[in-house]
C-alpha positions as CSV (number, residue, x, y, z in Angstrom):
1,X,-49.2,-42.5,-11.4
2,X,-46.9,-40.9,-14.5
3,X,-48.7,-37.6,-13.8
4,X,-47.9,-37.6,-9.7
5,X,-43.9,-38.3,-10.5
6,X,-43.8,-35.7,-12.9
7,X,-45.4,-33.1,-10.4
8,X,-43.3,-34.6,-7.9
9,X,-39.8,-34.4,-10.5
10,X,-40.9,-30.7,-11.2
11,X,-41.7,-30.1,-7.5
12,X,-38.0,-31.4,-6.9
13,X,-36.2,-29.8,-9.4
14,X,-37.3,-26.0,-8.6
15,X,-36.5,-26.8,-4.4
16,X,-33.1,-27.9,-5.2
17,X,-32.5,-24.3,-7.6
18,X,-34.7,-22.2,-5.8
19,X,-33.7,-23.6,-1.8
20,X,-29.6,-22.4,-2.3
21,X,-30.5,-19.3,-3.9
22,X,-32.6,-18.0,-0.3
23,X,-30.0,-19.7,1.7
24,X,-27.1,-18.3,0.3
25,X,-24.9,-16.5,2.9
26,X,-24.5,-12.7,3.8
27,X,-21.4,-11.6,1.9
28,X,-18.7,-9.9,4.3
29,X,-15.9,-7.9,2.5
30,X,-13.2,-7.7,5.7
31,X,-10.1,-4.8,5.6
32,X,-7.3,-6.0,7.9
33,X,-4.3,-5.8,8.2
34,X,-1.7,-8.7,7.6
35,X,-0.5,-8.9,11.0
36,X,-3.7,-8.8,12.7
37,X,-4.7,-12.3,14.9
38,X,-7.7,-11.4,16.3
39,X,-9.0,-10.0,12.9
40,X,-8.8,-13.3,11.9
41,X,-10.4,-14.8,14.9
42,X,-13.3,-12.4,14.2
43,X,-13.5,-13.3,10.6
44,X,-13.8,-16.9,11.3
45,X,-16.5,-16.3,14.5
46,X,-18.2,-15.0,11.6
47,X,-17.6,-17.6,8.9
48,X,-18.7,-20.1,12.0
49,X,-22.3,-17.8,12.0
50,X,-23.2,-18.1,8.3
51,X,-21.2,-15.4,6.5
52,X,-19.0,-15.8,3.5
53,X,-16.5,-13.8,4.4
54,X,-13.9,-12.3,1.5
55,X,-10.4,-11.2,3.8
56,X,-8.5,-8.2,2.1
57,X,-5.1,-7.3,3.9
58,X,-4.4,-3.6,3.4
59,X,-1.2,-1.7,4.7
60,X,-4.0,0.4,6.5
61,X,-7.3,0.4,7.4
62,X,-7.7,3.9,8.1
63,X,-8.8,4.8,4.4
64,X,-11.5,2.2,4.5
65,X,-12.9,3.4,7.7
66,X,-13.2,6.7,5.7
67,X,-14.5,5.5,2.5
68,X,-17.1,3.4,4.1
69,X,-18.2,6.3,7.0
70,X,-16.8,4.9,10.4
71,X,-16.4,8.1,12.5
72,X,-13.2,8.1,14.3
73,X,-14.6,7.8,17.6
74,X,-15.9,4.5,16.5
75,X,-12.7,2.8,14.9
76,X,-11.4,-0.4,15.6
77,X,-8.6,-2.7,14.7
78,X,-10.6,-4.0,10.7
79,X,-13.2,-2.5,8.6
80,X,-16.0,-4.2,7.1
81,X,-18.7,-4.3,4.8
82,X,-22.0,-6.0,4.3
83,X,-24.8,-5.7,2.6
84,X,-23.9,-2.1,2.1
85,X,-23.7,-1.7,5.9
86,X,-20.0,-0.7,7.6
87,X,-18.8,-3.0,10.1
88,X,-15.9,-1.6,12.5
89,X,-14.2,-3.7,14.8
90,X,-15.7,-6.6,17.1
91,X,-19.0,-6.4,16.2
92,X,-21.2,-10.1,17.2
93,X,-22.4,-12.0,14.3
94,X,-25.4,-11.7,15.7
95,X,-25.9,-8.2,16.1
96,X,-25.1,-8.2,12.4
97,X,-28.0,-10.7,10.9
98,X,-30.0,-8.7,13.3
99,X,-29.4,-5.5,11.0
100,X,-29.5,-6.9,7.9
101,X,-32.9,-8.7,8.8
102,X,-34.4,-4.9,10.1
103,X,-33.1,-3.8,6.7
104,X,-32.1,-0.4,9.4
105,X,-31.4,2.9,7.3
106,X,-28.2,3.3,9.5
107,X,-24.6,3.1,8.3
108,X,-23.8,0.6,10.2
109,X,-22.1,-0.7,13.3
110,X,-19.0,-0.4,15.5
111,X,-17.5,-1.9,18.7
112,X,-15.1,0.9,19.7
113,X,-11.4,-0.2,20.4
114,X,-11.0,-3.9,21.0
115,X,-12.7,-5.0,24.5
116,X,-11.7,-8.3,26.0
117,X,-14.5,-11.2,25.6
118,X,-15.6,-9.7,22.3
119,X,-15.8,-12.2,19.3
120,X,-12.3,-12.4,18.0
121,X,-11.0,-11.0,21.6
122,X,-12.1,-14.3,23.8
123,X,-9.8,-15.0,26.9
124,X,-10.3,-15.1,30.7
125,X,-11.3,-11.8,30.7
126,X,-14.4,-10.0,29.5
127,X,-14.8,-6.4,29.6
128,X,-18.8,-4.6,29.3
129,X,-18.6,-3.2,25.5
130,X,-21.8,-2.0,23.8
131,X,-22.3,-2.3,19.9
132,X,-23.0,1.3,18.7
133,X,-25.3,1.8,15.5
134,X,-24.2,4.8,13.7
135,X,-25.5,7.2,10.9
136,X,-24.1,8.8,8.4
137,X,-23.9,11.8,10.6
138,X,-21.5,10.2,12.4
139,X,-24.0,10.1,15.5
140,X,-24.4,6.7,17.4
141,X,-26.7,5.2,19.6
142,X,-26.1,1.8,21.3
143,X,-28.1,-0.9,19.6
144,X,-26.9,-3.8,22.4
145,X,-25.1,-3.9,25.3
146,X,-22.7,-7.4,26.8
147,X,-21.6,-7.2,30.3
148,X,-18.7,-8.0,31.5
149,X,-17.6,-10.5,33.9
């Protein structure tokens, strides 16, 4: 009876280290702007998706974009970056764990511009976008596509 409480103790004791440790959330480092509202609606769509999101307002995110390998054709209103992956613009939550669980050799991803109905952009309006994955080349394909209403 001692013997099964103390498997069942030790059993206990490395779920409740070993359980947080996988579970901890993707960490997103965000460059935005100060005056910036629907960077902040995007950061906390993705705070609501189980990131742990870090904000850094920057005069400009035009350096970051740089630094990190957005090409300009891709750029959006805030920079990103997870998991060593660049994230530009209004990129889905979902789109995101979806990279990060293909472990993809890509760059990273970008939602051109700032299309209406995309996460941070909601309103009665919902313009087609498509989420473009892009290499350090600068080339892009589109890794999903939302239509619009």
């Amino acid at each position: 009876m001692k013997h099964n409480r103390a498997v069942r103790a030790i059993i206990a004791l490395f779920l409740s280290v070993c359980l947080p440790l996988s579970a901890a959330a993707p960490k997103v480092k965000v460059f935005k702007t100060r005056t910036c509202g629907c960077c902040a609606k995007w950061v906390e769509h993705l705070k609501a998706n189980g990131f742990d999101v870090n904000v850094q307002e920057v005069p400009s995110t035009a350096e970051y974009r740089q630094k990190y390998g957005v090409p300009d054709k891709l750029q959006s209103c805030h920079t990103a970056m997870v998991a060593g992956y660049a994230i530009e613009g209004h990129v889905p939550a979902a789109d995101i764990h979806r990279l990060l669980k293909a472990g993809s050799k890509a760059t990273g991803l970008a939602v051109p511009g700032m299309p209406a109905g995309s996460p941070g952009m909601e309103g009665p309006r919902n313009d087609a976008y498509s989420v473009i994955l892009f290499d350090a080349d600068g080339k892009g394909t589109v890794y999903q596509k939302y239509p619009g209403n």
